[in-house]
N, CA, C and O atoms as a Tinker XYZ file with bonds, in Angstrom:
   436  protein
     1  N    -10.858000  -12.757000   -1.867000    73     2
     2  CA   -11.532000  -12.399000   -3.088000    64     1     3
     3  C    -12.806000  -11.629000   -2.720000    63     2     4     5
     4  O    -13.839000  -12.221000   -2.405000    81     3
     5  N    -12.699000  -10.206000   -2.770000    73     3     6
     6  CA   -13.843000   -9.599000   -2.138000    64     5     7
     7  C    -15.408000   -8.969000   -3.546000    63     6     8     9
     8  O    -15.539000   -8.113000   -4.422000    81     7
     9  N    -16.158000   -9.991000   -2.971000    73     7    10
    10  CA   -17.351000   -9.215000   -4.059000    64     9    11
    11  C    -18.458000   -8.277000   -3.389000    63    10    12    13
    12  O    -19.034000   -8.382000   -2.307000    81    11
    13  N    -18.562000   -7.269000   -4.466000    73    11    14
    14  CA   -19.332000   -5.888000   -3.638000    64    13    15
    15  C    -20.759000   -6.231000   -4.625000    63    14    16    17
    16  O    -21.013000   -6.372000   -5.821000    81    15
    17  N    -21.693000   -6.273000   -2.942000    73    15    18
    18  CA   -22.693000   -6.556000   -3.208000    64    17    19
    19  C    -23.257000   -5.018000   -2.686000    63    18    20    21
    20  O    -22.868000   -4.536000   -1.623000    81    19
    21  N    -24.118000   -4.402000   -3.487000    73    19    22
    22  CA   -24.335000   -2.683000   -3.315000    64    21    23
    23  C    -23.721000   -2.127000   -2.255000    63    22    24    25
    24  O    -22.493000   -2.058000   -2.316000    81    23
    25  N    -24.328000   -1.667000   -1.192000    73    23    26
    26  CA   -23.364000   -1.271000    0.115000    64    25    27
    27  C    -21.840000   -2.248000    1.005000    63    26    28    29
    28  O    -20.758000   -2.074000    1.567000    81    27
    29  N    -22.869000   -3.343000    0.547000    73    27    30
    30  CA   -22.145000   -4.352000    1.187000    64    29    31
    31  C    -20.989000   -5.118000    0.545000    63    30    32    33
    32  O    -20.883000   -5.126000   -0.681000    81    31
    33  N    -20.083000   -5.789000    1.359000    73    31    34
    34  CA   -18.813000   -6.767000    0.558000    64    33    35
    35  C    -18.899000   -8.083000    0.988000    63    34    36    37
    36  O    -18.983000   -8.650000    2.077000    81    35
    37  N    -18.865000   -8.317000    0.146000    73    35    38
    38  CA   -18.383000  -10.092000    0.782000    64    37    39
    39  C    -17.240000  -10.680000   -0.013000    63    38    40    41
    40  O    -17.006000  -10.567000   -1.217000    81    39
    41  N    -16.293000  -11.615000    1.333000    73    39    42
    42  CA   -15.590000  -11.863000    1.104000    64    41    43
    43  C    -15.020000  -13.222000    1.095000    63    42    44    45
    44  O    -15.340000  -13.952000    2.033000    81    43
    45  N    -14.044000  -13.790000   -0.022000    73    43    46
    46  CA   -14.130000  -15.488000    0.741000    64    45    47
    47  C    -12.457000  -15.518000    0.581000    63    46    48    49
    48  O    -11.903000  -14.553000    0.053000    81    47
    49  N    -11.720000  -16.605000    1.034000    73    47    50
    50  CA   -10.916000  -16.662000    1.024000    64    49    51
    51  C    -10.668000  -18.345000    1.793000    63    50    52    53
    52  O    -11.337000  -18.823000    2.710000    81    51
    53  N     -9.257000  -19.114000    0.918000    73    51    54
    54  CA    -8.994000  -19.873000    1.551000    64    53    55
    55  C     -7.596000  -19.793000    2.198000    63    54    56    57
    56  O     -6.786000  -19.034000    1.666000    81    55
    57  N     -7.227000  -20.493000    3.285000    73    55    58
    58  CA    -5.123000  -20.803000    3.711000    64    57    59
    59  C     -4.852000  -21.646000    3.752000    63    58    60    61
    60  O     -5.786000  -22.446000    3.691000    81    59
    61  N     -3.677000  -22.163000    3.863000    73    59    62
    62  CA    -2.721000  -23.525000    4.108000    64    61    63
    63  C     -2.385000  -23.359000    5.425000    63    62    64    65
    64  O     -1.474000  -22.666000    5.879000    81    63
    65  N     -3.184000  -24.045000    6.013000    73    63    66
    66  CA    -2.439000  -24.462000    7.600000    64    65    67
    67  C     -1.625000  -25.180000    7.963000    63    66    68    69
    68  O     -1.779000  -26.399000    7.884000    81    67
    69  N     -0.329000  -24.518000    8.554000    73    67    70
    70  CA     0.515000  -25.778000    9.692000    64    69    71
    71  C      0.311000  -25.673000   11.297000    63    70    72    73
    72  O      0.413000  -24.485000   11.603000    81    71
    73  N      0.111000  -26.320000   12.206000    73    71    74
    74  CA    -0.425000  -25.884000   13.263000    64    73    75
    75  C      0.020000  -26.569000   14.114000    63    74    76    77
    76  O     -0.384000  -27.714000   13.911000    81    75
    77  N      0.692000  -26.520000   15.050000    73    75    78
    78  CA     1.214000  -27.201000   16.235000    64    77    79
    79  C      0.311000  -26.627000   17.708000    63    78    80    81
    80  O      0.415000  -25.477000   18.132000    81    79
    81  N     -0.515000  -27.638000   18.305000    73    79    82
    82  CA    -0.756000  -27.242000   19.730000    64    81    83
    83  C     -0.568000  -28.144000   20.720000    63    82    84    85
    84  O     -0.935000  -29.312000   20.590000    81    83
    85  N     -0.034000  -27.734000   21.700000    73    83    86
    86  CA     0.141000  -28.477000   23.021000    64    85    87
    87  C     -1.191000  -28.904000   23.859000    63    86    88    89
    88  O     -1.296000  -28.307000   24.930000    81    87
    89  N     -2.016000  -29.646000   23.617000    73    87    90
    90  CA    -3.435000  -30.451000   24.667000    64    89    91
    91  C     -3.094000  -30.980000   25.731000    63    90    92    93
    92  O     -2.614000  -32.112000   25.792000    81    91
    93  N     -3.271000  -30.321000   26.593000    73    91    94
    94  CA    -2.968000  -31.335000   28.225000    64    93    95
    95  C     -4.727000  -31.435000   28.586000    63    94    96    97
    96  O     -5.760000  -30.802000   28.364000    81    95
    97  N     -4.237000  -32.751000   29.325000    73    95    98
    98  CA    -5.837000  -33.182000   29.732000    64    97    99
    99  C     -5.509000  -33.772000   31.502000    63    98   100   101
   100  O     -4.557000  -34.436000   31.912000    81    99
   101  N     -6.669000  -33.235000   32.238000    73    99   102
   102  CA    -5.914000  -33.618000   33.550000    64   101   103
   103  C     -7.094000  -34.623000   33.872000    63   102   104   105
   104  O     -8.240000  -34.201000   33.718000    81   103
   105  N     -6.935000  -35.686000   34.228000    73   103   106
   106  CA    -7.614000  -36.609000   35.175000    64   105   107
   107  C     -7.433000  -36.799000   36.068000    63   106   108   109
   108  O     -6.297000  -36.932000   36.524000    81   107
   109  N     -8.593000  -36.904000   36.772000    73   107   110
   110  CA    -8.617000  -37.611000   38.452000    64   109   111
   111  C     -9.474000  -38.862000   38.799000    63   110   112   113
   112  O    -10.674000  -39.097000   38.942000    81   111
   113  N     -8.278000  -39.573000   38.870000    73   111   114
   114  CA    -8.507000  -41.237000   39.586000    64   113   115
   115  C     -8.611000  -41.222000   40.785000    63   114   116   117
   116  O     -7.634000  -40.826000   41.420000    81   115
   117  N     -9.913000  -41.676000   41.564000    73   115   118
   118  CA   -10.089000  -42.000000   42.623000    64   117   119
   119  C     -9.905000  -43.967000   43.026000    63   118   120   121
   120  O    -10.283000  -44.981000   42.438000    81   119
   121  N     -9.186000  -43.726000   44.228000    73   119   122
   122  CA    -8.433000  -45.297000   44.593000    64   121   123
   123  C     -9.331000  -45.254000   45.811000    63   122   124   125
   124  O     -9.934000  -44.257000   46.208000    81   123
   125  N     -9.342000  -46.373000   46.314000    73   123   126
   126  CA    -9.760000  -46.357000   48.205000    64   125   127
   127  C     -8.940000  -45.617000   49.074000    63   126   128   129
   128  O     -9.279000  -45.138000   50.156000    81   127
   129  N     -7.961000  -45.563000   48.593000    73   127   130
   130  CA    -6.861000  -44.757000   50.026000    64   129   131
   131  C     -6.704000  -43.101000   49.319000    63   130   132   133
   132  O     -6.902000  -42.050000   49.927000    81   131
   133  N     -6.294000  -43.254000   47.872000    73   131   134
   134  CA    -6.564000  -41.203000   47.350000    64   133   135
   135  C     -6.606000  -41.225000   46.128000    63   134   136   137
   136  O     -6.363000  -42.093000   45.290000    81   135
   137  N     -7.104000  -39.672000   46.064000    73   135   138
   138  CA    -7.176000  -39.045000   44.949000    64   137   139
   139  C     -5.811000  -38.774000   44.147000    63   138   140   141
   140  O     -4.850000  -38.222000   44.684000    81   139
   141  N     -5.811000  -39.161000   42.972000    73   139   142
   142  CA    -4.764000  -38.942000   42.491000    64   141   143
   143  C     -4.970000  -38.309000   40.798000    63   142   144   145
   144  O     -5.850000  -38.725000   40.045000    81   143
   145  N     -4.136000  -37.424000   40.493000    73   143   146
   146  CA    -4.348000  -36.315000   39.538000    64   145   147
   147  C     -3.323000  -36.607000   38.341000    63   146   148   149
   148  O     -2.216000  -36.069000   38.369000    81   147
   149  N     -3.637000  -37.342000   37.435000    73   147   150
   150  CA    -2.935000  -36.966000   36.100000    64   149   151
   151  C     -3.139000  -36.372000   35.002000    63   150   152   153
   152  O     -4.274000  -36.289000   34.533000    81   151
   153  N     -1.848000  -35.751000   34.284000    73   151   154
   154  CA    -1.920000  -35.191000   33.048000    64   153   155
   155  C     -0.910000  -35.977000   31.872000    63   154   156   157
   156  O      0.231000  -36.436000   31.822000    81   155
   157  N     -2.093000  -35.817000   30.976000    73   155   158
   158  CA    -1.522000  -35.931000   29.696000    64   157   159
   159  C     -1.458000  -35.204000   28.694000    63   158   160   161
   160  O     -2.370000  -34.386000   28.581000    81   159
   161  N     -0.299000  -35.231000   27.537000    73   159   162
   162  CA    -0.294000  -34.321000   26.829000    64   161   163
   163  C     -0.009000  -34.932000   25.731000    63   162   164   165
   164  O      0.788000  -35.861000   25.600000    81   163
   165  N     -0.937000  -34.206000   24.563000    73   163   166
   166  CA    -1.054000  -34.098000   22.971000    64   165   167
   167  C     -0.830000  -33.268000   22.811000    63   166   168   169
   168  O     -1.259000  -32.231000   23.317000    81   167
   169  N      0.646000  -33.588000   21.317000    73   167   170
   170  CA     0.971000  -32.888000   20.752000    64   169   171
   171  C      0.662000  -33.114000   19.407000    63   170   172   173
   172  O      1.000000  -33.999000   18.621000    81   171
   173  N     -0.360000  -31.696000   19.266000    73   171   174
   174  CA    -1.061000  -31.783000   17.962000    64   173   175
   175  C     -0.084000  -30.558000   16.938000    63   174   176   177
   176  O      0.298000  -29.388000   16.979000    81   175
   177  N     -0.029000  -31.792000   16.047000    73   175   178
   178  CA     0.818000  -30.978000   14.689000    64   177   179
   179  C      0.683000  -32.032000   13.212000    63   178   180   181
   180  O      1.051000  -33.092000   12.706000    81   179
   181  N     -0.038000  -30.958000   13.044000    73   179   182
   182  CA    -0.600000  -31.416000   11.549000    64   181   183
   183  C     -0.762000  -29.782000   10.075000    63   182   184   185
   184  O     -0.806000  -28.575000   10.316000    81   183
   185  N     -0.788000  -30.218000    9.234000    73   183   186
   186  CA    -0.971000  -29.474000    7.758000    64   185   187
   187  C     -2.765000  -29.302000    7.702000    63   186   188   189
   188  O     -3.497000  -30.292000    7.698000    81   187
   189  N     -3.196000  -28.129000    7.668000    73   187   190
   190  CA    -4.486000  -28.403000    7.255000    64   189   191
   191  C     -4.534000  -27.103000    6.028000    63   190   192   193
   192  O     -3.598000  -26.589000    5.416000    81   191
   193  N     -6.243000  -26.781000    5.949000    73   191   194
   194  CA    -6.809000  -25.806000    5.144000    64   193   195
   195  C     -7.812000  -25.344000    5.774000    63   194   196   197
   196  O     -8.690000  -25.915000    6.421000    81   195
   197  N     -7.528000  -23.725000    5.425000    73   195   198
   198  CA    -8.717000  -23.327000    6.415000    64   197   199
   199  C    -10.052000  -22.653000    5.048000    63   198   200   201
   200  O     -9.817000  -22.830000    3.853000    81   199
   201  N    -10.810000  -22.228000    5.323000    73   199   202
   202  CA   -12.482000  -21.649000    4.391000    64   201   203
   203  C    -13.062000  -20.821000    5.058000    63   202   204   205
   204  O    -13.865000  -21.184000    5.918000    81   203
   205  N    -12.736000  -19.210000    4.770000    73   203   206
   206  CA   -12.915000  -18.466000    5.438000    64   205   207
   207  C    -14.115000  -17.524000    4.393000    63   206   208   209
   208  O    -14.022000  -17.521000    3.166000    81   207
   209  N    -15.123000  -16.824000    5.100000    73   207   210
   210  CA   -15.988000  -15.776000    4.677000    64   209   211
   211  C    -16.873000  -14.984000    5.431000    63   210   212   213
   212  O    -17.404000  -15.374000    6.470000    81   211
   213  N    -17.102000  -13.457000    4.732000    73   211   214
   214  CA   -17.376000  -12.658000    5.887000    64   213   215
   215  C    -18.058000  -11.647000    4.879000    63   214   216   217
   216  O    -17.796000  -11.483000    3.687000    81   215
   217  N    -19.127000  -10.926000    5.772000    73   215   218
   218  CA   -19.510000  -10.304000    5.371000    64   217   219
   219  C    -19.791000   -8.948000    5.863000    63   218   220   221
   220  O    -20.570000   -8.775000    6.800000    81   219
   221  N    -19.173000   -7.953000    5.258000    73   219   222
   222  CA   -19.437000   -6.471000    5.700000    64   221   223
   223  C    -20.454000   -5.668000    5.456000    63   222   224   225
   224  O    -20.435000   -5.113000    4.357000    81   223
   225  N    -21.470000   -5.413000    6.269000    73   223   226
   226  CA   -22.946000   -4.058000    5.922000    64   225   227
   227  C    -22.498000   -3.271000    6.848000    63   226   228   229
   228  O    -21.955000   -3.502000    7.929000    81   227
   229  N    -22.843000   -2.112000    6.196000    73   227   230
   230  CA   -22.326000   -0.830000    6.645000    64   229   231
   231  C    -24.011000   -0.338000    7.442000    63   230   232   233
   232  O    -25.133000   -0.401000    6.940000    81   231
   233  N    -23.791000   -0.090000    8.160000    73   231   234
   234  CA   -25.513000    0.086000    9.310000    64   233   235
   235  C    -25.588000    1.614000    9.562000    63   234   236   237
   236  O    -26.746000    2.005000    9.705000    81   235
   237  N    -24.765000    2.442000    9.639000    73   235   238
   238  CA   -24.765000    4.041000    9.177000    64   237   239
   239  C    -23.525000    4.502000    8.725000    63   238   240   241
   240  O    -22.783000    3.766000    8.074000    81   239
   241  N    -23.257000    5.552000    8.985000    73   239   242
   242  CA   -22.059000    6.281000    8.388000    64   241   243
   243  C    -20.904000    6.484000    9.664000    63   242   244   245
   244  O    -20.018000    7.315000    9.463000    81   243
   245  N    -20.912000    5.947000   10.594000    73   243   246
   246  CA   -20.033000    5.751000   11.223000    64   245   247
   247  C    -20.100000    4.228000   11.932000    63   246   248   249
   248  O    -19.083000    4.160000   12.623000    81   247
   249  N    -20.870000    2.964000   12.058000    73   247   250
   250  CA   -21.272000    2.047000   12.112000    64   249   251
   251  C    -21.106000    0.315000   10.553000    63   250   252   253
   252  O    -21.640000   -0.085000    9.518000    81   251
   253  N    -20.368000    0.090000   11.195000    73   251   254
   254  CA   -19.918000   -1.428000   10.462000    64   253   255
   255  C    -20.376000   -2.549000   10.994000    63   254   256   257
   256  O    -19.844000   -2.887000   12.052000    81   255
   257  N    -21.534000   -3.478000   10.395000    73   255   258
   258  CA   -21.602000   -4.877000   10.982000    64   257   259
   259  C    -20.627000   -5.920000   10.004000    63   258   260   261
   260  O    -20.537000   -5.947000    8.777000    81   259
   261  N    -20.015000   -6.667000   10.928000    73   259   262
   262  CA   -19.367000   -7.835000    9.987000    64   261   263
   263  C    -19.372000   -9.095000   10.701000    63   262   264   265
   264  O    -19.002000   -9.429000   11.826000    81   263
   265  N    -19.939000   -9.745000    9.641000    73   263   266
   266  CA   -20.289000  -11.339000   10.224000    64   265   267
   267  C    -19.804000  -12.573000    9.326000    63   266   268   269
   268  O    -20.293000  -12.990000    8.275000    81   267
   269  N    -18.613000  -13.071000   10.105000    73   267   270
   270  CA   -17.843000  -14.038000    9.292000    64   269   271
   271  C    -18.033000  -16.017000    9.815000    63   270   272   273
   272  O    -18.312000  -16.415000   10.946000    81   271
   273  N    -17.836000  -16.677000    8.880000    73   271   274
   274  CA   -17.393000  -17.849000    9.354000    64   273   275
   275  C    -16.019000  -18.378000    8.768000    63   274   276   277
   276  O    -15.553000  -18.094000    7.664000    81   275
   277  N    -15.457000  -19.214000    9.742000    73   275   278
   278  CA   -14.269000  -20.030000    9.297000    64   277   279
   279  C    -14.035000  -21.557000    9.919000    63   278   280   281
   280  O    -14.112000  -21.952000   11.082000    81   279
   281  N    -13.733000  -22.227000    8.741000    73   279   282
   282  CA   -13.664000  -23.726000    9.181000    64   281   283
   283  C    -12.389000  -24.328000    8.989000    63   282   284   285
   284  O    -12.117000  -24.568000    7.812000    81   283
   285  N    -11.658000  -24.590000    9.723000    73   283   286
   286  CA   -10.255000  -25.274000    9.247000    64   285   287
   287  C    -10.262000  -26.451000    9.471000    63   286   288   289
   288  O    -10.416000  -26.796000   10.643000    81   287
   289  N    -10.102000  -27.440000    8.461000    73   287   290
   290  CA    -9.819000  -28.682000    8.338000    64   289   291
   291  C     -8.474000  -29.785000    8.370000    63   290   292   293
   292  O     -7.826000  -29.465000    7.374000    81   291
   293  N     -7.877000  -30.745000    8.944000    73   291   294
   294  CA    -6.860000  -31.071000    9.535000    64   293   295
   295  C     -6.752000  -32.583000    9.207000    63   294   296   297
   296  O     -7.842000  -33.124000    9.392000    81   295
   297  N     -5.623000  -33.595000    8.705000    73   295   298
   298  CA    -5.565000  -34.859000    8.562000    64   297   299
   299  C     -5.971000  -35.175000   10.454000    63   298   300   301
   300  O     -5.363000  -34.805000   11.458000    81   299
   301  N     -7.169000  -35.954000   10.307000    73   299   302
   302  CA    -6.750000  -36.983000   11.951000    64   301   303
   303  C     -5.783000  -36.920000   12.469000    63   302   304   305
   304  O     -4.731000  -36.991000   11.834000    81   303
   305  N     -5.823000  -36.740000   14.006000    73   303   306
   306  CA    -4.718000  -37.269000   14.854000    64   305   307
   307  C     -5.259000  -37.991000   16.020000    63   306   308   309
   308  O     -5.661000  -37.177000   16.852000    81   307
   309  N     -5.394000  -39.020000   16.334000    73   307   310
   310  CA    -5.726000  -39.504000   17.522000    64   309   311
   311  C     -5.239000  -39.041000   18.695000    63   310   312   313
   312  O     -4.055000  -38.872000   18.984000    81   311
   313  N     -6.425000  -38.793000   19.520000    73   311   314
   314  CA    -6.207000  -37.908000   21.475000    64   313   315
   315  C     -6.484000  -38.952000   21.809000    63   314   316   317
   316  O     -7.076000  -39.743000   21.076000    81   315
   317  N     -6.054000  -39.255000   23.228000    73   315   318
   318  CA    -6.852000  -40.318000   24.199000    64   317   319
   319  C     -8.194000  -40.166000   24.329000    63   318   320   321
   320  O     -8.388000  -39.018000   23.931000    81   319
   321  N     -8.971000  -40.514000   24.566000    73   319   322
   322  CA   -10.289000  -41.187000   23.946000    64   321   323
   323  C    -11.315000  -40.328000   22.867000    63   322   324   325
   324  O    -12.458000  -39.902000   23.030000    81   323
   325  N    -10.313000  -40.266000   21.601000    73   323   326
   326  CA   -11.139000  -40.055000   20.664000    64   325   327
   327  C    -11.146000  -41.090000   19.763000    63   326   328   329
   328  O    -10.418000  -42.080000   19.683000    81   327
   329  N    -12.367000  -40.603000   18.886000    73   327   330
   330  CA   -12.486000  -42.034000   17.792000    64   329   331
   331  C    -12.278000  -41.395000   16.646000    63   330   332   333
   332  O    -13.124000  -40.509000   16.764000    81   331
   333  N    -11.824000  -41.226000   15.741000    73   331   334
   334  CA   -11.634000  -40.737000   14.523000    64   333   335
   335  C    -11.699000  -41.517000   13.477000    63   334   336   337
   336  O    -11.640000  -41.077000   12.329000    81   335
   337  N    -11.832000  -42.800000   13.778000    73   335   338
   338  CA   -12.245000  -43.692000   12.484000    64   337   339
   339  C    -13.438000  -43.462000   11.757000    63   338   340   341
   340  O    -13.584000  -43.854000   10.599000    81   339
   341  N    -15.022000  -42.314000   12.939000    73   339   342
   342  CA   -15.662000  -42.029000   12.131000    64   341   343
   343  C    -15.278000  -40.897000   11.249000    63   342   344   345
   344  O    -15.546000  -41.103000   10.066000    81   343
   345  N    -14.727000  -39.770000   11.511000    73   343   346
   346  CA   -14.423000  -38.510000   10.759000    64   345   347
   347  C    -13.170000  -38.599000    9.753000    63   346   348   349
   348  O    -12.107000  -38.956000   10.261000    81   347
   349  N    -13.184000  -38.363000    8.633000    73   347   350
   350  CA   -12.129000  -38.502000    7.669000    64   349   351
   351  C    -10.981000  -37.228000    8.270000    63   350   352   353
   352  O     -9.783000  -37.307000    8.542000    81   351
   353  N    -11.918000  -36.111000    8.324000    73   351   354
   354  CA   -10.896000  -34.741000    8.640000    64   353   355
   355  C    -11.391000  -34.600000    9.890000    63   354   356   357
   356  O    -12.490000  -34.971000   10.303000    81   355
   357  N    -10.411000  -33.973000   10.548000    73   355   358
   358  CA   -11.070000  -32.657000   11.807000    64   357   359
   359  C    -11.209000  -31.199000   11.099000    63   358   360   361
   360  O    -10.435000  -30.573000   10.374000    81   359
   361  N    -12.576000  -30.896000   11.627000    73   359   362
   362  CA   -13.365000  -29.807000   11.236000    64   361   363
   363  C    -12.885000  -29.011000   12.760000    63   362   364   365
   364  O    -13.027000  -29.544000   13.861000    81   363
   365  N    -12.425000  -27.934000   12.584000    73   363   366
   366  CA   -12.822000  -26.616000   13.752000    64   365   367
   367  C    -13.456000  -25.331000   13.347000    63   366   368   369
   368  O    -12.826000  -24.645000   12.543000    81   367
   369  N    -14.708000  -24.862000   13.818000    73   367   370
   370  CA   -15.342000  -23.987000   13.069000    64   369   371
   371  C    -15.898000  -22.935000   13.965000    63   370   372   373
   372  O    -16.693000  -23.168000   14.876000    81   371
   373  N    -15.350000  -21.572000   13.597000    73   371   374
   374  CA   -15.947000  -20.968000   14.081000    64   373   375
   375  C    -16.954000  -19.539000   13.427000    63   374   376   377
   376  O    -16.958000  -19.148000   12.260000    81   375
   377  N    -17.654000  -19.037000   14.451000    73   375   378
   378  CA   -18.782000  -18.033000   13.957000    64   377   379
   379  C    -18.447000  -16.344000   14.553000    63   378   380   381
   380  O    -18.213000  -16.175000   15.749000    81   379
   381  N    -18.455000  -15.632000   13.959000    73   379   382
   382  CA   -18.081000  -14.379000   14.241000    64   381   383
   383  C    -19.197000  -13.196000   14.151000    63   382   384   385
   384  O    -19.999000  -13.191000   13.218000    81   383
   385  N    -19.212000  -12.231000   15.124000    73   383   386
   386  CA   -19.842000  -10.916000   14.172000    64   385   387
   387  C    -19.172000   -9.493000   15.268000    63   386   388   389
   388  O    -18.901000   -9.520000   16.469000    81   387
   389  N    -19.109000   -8.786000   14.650000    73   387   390
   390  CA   -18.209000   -7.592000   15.487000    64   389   391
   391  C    -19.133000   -6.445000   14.350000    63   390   392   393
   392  O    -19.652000   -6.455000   13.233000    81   391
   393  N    -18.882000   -5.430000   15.633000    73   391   394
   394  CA   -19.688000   -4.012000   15.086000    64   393   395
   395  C    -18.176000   -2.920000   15.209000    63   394   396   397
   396  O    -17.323000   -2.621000   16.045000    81   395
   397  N    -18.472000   -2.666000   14.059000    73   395   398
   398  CA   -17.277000   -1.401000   13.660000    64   397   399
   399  C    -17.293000   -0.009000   14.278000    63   398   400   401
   400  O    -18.478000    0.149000   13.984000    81   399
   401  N    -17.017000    1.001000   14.816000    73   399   402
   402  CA   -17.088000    2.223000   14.971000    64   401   403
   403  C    -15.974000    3.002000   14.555000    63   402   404   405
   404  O    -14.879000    2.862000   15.100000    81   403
   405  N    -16.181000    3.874000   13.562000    73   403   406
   406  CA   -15.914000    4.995000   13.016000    64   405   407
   407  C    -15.809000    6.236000   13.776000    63   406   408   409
   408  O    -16.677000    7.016000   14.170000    81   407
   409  N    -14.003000    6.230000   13.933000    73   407   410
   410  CA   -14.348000    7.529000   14.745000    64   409   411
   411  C    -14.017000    9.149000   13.547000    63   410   412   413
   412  O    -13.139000    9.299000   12.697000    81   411
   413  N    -14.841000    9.853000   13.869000    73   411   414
   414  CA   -15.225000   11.290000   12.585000    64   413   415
   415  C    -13.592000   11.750000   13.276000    63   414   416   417
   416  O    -13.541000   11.945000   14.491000    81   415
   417  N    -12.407000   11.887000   12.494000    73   415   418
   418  CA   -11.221000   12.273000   12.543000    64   417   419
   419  C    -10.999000   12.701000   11.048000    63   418   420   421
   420  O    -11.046000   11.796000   10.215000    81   419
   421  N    -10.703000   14.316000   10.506000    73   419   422
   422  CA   -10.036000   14.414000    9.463000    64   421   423
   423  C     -8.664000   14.848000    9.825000    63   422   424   425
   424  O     -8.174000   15.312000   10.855000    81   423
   425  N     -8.165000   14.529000    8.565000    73   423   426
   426  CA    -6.191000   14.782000    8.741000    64   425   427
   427  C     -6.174000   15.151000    7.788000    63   426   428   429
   428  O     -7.025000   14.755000    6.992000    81   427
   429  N     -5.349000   15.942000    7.459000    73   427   430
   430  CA    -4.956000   16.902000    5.997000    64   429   431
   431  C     -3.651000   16.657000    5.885000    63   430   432   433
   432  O     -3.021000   17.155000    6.818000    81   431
   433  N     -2.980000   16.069000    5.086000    73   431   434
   434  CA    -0.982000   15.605000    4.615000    64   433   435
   435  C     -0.145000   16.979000    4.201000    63   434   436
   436  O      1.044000   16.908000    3.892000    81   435
């Protein structure tokens, strides 16, 4: 849903997430006689929603700043040593900004 604020746009938008990822976690147990190396693996697959928004200023005439955030939210899944009894959802959030360049190309059809 994009609103134009004079030069600028902003935009928000939400999705329906399904998301499957594979988490391996490697530990190393030390014994008196050796080192010994395990892995474990979570398999994370859950339904979430993600909350996305961004904002475009145009900084000259061939120059774009855009600076977005997005947070996707997820029912709990318990990893080996997490606690999730405090958090209702898992939050993953991230922060963005990228500069645009305009390259001066005309084309005539």
């Amino acid at each position: 849903m994009p609103v134009k604020l004079g030069p600028a746009m902003l935009s928000l938008g939400t999705e329906l997430l399904f998301t499957y990822a594979a988490i391996t976690e490697t530990t190393t147990s030390q014994n008196l006689q050796s080192t010994e190396k395990q892995k474990t693996t979570t398999h994370f697959i859950r339904p979430g929603l993600s909350l996305n928004s961004e904002l475009e200023v145009p900084v000259s005439k061939s120059f774009l700043l855009s600076l977005g955030a997005t947070a996707a939210y997820y029912i709990p899944q318990q990893l080996k040593g997490s606690d999730t009894s405090r958090d209702p959802l898992w939050r993953i959030g991230e922060l963005r900004a990228t500069l645009n360049y305009r390259f001066p190309v005309e084309v005539s059809l």
